[in-house]
PDB file of N, CA, C, O and CB in Angstrom:
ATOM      1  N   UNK A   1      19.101 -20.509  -8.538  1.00  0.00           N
ATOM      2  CA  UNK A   1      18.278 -19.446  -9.073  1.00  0.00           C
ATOM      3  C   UNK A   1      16.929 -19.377  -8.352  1.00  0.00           C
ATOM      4  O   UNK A   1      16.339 -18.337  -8.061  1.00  0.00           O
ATOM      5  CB  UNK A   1      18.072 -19.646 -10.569  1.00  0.00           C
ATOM      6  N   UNK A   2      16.440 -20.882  -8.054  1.00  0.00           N
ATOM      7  CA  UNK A   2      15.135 -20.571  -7.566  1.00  0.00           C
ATOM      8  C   UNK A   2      15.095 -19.857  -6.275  1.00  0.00           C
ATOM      9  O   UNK A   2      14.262 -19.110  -5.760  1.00  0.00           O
ATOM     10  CB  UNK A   2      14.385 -21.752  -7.450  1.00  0.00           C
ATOM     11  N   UNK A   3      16.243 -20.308  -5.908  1.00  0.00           N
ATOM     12  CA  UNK A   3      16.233 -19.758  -4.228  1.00  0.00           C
ATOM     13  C   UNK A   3      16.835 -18.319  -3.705  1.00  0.00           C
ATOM     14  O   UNK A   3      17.072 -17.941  -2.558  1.00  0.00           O
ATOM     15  CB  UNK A   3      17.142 -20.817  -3.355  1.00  0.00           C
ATOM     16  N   UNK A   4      17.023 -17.541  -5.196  1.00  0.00           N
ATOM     17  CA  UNK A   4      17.121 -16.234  -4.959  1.00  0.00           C
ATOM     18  C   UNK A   4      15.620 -15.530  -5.230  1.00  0.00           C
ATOM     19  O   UNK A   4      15.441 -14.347  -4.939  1.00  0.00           O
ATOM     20  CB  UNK A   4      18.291 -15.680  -5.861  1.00  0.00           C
ATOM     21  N   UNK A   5      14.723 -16.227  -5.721  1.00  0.00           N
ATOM     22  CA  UNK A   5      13.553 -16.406  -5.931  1.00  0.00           C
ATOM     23  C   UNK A   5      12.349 -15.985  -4.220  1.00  0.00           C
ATOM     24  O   UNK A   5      11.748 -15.138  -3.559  1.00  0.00           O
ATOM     25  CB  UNK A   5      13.666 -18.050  -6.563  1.00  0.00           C
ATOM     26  N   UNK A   6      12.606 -16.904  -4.331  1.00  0.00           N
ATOM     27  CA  UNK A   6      11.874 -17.428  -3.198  1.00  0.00           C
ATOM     28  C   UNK A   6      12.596 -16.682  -1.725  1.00  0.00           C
ATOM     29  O   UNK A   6      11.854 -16.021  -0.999  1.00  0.00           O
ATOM     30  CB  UNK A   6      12.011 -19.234  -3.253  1.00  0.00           C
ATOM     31  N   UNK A   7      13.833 -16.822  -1.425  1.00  0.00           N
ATOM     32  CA  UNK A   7      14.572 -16.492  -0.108  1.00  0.00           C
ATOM     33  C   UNK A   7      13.972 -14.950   0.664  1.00  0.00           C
ATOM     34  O   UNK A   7      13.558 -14.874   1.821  1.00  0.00           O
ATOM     35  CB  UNK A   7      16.351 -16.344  -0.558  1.00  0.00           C
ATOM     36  N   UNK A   8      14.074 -13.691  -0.430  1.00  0.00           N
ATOM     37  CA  UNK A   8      13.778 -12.449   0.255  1.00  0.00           C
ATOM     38  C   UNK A   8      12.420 -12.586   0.609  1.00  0.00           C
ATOM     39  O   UNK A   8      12.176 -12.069   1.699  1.00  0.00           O
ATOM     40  CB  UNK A   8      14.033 -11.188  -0.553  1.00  0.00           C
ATOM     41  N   UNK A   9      11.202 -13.248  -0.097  1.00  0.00           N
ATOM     42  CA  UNK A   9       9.669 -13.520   0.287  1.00  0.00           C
ATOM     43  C   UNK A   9       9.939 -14.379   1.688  1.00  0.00           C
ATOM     44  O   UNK A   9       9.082 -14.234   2.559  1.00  0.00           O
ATOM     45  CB  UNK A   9       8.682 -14.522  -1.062  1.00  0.00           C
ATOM     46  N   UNK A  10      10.744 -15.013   1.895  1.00  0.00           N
ATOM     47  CA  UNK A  10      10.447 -15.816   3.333  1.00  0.00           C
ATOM     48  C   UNK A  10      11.308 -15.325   4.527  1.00  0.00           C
ATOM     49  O   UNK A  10      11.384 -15.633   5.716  1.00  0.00           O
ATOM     50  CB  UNK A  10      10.782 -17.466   3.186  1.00  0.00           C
ATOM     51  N   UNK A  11      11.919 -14.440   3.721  1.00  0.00           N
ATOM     52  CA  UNK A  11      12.850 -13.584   5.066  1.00  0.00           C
ATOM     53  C   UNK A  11      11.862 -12.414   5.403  1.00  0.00           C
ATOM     54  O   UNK A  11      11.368 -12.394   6.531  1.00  0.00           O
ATOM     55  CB  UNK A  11      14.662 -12.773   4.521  1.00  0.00           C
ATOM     56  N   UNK A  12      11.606 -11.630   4.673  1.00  0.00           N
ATOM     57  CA  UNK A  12      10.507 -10.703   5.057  1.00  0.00           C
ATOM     58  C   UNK A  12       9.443 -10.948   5.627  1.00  0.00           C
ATOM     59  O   UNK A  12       8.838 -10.224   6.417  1.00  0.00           O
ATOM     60  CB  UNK A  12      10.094 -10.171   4.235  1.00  0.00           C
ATOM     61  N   UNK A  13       9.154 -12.035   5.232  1.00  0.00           N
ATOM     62  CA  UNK A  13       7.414 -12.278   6.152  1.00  0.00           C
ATOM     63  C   UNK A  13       7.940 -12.958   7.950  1.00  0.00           C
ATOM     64  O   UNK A  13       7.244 -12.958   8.966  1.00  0.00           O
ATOM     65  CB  UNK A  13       6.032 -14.153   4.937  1.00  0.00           C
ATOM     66  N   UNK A  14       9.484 -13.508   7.767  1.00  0.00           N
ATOM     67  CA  UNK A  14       9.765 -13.344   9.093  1.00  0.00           C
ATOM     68  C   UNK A  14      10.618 -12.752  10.070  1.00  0.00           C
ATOM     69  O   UNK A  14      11.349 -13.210  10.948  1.00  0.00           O
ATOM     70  CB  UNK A  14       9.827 -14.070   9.303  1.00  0.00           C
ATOM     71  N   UNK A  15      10.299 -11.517   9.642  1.00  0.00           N
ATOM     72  CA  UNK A  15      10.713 -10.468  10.155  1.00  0.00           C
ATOM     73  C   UNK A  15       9.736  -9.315  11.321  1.00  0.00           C
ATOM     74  O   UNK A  15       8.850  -8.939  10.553  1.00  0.00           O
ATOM     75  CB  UNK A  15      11.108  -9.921   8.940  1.00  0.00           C
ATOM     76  N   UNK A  16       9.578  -8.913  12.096  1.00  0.00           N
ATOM     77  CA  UNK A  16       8.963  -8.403  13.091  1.00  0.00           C
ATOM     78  C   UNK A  16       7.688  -7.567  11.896  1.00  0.00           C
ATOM     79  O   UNK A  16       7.914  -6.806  10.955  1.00  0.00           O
ATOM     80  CB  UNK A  16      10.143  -7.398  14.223  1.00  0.00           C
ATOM     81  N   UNK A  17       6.628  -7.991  12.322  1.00  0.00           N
ATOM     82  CA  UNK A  17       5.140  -7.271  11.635  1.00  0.00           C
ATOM     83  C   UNK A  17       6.107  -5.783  11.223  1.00  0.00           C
ATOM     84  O   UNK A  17       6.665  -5.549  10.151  1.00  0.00           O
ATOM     85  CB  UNK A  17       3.348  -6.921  13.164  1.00  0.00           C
ATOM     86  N   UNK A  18       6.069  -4.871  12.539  1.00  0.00           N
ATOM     87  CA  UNK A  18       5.930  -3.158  12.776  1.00  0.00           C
ATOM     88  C   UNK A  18       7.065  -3.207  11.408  1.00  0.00           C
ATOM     89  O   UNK A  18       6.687  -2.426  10.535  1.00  0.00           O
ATOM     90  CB  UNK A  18       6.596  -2.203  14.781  1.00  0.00           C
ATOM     91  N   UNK A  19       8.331  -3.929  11.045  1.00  0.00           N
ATOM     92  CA  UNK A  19       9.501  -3.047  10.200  1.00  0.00           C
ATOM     93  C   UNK A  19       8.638  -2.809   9.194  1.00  0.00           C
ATOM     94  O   UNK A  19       8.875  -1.835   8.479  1.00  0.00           O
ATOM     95  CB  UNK A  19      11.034  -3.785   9.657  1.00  0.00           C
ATOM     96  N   UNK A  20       7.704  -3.463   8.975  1.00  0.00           N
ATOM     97  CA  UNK A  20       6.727  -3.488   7.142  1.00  0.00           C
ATOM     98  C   UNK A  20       7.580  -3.573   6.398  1.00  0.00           C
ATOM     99  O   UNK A  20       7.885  -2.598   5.712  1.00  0.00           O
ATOM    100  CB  UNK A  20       5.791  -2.120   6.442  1.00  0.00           C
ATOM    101  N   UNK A  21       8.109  -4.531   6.313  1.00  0.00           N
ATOM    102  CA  UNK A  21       9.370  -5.204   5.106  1.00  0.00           C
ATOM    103  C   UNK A  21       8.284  -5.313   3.797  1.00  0.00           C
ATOM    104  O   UNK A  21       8.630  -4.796   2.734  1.00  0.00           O
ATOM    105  CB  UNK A  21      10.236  -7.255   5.635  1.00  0.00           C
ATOM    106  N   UNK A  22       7.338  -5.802   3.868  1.00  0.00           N
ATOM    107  CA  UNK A  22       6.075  -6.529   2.550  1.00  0.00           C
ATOM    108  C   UNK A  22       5.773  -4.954   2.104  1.00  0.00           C
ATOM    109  O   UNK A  22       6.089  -4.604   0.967  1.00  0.00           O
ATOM    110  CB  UNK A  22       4.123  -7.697   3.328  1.00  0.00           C
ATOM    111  N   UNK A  23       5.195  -4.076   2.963  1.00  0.00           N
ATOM    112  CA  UNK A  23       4.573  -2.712   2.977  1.00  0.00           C
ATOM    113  C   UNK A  23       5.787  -1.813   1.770  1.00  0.00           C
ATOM    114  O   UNK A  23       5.503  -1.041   0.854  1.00  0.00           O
ATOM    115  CB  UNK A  23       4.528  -1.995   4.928  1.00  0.00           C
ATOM    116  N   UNK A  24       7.113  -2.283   2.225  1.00  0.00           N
ATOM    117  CA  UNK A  24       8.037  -1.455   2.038  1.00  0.00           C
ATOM    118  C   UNK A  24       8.168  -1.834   0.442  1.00  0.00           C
ATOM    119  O   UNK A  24       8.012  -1.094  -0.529  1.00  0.00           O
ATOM    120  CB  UNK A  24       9.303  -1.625   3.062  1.00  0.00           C
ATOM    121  N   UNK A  25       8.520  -3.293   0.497  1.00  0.00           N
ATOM    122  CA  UNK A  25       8.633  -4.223  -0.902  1.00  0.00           C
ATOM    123  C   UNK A  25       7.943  -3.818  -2.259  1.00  0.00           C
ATOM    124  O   UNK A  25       8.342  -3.662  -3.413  1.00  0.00           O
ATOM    125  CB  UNK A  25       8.005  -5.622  -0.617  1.00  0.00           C
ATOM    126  N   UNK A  26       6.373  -3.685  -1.421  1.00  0.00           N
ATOM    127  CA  UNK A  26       5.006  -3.150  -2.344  1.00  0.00           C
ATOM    128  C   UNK A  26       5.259  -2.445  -3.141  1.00  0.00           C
ATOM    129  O   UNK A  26       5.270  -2.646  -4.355  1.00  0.00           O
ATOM    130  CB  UNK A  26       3.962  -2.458  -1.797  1.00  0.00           C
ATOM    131  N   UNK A  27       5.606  -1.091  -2.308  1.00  0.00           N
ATOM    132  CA  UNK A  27       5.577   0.522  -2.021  1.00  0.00           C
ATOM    133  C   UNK A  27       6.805   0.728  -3.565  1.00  0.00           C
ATOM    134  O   UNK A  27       6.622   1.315  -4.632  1.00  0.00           O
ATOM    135  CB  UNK A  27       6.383   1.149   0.135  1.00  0.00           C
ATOM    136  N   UNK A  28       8.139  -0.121  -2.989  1.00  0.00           N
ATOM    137  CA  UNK A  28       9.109   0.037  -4.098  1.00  0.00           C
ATOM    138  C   UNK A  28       8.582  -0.616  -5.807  1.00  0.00           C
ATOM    139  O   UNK A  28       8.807  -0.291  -6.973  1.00  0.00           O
ATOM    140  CB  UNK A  28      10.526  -0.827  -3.483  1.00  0.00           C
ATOM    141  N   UNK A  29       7.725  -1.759  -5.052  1.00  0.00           N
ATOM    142  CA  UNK A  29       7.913  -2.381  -6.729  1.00  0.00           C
ATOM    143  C   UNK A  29       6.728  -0.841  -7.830  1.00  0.00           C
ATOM    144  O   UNK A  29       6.680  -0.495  -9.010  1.00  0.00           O
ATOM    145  CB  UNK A  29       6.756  -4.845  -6.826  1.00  0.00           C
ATOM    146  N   UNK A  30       6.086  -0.446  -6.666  1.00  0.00           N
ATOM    147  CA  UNK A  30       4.838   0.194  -7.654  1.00  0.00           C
ATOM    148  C   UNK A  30       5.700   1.873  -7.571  1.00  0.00           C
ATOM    149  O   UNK A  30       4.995   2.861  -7.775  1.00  0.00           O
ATOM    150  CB  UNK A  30       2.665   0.086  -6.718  1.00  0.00           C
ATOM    151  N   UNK A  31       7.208   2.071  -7.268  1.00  0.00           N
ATOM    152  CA  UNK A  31       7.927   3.119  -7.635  1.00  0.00           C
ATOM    153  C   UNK A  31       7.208   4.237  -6.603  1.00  0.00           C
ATOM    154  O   UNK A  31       7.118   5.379  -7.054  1.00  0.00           O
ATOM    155  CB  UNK A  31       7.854   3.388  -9.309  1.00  0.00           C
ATOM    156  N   UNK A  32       6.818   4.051  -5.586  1.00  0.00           N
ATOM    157  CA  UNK A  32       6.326   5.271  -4.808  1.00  0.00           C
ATOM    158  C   UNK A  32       6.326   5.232  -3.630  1.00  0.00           C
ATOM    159  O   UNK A  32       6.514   4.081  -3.239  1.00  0.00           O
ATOM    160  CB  UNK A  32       5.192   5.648  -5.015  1.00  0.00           C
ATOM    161  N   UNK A  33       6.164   6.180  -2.581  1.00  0.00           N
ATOM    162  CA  UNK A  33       6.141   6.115  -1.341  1.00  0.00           C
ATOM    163  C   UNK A  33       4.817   5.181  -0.192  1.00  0.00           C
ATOM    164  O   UNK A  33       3.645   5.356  -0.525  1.00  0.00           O
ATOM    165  CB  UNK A  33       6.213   7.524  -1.221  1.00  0.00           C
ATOM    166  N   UNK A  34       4.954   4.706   0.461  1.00  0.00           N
ATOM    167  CA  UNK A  34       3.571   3.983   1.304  1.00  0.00           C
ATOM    168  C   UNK A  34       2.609   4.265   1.408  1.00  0.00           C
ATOM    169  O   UNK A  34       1.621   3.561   1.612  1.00  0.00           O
ATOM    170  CB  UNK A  34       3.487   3.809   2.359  1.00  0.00           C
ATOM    171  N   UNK A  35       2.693   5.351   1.291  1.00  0.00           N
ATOM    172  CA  UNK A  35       1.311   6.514   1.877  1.00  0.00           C
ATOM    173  C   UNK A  35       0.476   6.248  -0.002  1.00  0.00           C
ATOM    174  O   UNK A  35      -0.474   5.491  -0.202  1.00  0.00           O
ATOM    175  CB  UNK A  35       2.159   9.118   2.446  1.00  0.00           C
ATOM    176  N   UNK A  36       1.073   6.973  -0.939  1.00  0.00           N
ATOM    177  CA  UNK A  36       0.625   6.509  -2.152  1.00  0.00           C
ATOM    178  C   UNK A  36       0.320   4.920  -2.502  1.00  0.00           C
ATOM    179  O   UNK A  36      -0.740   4.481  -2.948  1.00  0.00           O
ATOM    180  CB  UNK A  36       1.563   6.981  -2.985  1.00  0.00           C
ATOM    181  N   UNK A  37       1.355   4.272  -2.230  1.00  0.00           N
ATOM    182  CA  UNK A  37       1.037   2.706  -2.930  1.00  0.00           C
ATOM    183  C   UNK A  37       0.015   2.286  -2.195  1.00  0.00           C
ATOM    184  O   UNK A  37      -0.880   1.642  -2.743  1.00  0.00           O
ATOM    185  CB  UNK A  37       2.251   1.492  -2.869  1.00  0.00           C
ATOM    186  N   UNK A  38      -0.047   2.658  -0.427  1.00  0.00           N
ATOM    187  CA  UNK A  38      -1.645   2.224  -0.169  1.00  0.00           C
ATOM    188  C   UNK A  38      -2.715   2.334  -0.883  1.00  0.00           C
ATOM    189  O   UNK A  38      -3.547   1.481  -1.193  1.00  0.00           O
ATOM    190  CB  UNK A  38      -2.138   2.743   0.737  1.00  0.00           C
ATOM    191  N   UNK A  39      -2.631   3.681  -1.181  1.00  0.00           N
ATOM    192  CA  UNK A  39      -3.731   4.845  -1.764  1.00  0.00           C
ATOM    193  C   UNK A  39      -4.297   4.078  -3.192  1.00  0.00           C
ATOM    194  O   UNK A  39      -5.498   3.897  -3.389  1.00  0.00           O
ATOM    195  CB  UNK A  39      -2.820   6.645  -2.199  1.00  0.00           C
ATOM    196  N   UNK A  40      -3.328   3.699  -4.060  1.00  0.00           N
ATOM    197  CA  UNK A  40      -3.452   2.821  -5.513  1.00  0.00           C
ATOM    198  C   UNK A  40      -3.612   1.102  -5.282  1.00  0.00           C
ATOM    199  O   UNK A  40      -4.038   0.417  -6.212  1.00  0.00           O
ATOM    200  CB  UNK A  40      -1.864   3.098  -6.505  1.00  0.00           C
ATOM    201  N   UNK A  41      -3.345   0.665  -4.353  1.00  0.00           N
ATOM    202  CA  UNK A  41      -3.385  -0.649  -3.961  1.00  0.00           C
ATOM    203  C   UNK A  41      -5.470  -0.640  -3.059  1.00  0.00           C
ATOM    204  O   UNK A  41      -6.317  -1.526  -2.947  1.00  0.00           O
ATOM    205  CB  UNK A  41      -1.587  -0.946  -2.629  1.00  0.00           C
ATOM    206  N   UNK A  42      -5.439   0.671  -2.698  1.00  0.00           N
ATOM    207  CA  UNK A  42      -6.820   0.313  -2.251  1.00  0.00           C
ATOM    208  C   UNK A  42      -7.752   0.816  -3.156  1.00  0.00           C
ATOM    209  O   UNK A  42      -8.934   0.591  -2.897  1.00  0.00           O
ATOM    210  CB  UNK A  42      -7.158   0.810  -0.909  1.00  0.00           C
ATOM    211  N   UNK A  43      -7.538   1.310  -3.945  1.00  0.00           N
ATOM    212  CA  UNK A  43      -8.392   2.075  -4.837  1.00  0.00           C
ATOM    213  C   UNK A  43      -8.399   0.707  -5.646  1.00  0.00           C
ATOM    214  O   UNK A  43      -9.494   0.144  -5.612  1.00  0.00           O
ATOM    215  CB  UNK A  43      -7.801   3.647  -5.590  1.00  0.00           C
ATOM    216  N   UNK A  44      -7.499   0.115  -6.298  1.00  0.00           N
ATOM    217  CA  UNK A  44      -7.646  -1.369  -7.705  1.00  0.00           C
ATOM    218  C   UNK A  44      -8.482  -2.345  -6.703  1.00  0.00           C
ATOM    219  O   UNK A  44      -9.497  -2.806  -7.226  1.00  0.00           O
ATOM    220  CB  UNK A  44      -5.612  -2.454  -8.406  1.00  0.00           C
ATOM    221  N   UNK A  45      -8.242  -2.740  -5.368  1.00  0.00           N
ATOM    222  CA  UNK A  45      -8.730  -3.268  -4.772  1.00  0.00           C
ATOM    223  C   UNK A  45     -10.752  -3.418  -4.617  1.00  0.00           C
ATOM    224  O   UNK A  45     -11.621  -4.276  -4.776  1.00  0.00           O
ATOM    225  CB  UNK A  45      -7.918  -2.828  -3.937  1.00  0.00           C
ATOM    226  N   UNK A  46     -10.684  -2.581  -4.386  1.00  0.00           N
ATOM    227  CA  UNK A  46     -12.240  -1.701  -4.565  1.00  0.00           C
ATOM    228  C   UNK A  46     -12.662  -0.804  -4.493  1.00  0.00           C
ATOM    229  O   UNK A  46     -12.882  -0.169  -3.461  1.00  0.00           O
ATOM    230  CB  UNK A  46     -13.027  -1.795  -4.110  1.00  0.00           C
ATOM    231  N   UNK A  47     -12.970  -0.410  -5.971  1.00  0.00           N
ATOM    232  CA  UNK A  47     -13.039   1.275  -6.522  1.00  0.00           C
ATOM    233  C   UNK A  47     -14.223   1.472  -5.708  1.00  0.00           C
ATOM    234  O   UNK A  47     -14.118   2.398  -4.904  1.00  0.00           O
ATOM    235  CB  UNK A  47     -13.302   1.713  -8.431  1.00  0.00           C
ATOM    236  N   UNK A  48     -15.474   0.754  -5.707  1.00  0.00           N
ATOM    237  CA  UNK A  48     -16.348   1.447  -5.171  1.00  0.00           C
ATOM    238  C   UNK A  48     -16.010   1.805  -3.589  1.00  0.00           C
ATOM    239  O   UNK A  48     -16.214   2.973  -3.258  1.00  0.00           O
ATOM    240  CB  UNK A  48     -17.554   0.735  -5.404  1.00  0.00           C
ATOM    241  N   UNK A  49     -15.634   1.115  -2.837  1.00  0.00           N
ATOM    242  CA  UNK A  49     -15.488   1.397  -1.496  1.00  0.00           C
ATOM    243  C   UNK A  49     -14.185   2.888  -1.031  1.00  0.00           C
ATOM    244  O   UNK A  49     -14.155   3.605  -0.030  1.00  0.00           O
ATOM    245  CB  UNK A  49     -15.021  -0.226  -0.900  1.00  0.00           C
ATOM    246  N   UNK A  50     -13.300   2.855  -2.230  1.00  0.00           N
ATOM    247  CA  UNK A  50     -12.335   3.934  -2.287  1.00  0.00           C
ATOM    248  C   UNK A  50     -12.952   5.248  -2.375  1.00  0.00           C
ATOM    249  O   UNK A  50     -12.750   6.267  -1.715  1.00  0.00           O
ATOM    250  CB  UNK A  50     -11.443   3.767  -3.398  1.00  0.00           C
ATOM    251  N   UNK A  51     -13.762   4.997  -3.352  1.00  0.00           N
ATOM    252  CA  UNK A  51     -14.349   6.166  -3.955  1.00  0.00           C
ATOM    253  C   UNK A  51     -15.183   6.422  -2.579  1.00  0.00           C
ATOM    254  O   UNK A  51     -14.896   7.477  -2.015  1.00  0.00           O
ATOM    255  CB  UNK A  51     -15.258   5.927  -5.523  1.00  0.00           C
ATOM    256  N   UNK A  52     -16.306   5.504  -1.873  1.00  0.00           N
ATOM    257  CA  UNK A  52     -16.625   6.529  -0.423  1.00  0.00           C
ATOM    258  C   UNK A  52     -15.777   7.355   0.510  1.00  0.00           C
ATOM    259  O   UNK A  52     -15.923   8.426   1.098  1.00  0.00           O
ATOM    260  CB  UNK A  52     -17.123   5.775   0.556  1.00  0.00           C
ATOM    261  N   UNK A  53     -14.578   6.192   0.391  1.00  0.00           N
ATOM    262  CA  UNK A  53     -13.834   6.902   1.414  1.00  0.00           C
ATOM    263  C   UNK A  53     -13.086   9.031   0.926  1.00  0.00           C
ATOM    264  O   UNK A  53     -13.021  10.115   1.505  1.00  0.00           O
ATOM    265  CB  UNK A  53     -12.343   5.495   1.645  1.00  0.00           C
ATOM    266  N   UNK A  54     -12.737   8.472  -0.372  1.00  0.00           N
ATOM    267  CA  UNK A  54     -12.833  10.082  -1.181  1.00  0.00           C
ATOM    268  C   UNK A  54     -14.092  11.050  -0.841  1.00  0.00           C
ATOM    269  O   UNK A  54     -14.158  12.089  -0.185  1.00  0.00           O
ATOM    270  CB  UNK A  54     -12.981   9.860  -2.951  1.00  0.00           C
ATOM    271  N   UNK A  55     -14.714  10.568  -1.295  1.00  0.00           N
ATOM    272  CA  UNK A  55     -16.179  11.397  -1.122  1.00  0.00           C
ATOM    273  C   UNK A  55     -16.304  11.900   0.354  1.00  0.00           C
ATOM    274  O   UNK A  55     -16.468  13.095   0.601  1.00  0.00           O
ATOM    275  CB  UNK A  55     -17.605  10.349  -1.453  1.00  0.00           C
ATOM    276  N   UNK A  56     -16.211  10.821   1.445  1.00  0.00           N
ATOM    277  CA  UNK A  56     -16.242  11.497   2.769  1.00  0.00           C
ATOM    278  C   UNK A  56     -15.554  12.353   3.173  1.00  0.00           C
ATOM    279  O   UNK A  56     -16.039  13.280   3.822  1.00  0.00           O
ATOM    280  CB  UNK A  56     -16.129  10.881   3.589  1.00  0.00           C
ATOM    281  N   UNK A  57     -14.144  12.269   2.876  1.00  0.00           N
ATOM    282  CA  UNK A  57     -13.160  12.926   3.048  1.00  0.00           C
ATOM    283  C   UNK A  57     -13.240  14.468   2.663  1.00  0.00           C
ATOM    284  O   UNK A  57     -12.964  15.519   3.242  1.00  0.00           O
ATOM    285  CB  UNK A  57     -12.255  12.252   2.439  1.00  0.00           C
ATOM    286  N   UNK A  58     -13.784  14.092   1.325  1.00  0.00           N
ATOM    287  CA  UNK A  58     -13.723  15.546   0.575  1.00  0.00           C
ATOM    288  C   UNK A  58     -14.786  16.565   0.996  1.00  0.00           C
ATOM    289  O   UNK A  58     -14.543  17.758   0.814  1.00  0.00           O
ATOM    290  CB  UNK A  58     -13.916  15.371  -1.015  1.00  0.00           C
ATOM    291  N   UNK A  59     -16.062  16.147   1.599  1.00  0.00           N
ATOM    292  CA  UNK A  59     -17.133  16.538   2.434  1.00  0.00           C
ATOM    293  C   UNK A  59     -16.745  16.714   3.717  1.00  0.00           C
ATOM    294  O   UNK A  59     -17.362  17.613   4.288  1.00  0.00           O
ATOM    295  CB  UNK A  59     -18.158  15.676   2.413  1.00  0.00           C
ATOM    296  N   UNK A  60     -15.928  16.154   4.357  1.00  0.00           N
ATOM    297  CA  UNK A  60     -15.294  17.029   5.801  1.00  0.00           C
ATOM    298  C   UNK A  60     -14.413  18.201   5.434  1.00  0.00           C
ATOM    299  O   UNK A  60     -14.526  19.225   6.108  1.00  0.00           O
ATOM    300  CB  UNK A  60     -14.237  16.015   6.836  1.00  0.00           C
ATOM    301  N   UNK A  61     -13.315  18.149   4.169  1.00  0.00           N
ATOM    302  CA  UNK A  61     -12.502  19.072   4.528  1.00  0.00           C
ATOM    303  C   UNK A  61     -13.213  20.402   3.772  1.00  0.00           C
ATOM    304  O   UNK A  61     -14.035  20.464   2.858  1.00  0.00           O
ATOM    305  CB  UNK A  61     -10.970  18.668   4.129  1.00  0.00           C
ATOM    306  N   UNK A  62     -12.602  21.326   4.479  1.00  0.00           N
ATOM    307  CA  UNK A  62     -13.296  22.797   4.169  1.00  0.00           C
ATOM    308  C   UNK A  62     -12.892  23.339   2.801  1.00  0.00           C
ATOM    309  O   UNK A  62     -11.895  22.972   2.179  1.00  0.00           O
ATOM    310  CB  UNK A  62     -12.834  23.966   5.299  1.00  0.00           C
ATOM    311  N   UNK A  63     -13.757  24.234   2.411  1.00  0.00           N
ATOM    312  CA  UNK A  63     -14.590  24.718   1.402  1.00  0.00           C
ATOM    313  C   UNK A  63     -12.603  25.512   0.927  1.00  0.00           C
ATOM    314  O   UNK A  63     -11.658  25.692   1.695  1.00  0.00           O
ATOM    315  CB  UNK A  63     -16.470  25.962   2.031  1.00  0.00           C
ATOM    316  N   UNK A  64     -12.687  25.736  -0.344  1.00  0.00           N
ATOM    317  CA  UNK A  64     -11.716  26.425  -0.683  1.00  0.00           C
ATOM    318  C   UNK A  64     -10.152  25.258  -0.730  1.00  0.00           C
ATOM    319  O   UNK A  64      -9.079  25.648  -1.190  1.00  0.00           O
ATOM    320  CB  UNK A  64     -11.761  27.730   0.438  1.00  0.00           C
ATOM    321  N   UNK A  65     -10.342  24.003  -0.223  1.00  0.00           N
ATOM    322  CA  UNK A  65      -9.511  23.577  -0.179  1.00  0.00           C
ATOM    323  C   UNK A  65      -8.949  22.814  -1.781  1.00  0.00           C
ATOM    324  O   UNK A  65      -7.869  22.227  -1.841  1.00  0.00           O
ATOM    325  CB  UNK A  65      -9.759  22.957   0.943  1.00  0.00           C
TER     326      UNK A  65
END
């Protein structure tokens, strides 16, 4: 049991960086695509620093958007 545990965490981390096996893992456990689970994984991480990156963002893109 333990080692159904443990086995997919040590196969994935040695697996080539680029497949993003961990990225992919994340992405599924939090039910959403990469692009999102980044998005919620950096935001819990640090709201304040998320929130600049929003703010900048939202100040480059154009008016009406």
């Amino acid at each position: 049991m333990v080692t159904f545990a443990i086995l997919p965490g040590a196969v994935a981390r040695s697996l080539p960086v680029r497949w993003a096996v961990l990225e992919r893992i994340a992405a599924r456990m939090l039910g959403t695509d990469m692009w999102r689970a980044g998005q919620g994984m950096m935001a819990k991480a640090d709201p304040d620093r998320w929130n600049q990156i929003v703010d900048r963002e939202q100040a480059k893109a154009p008016f009406g958007k």
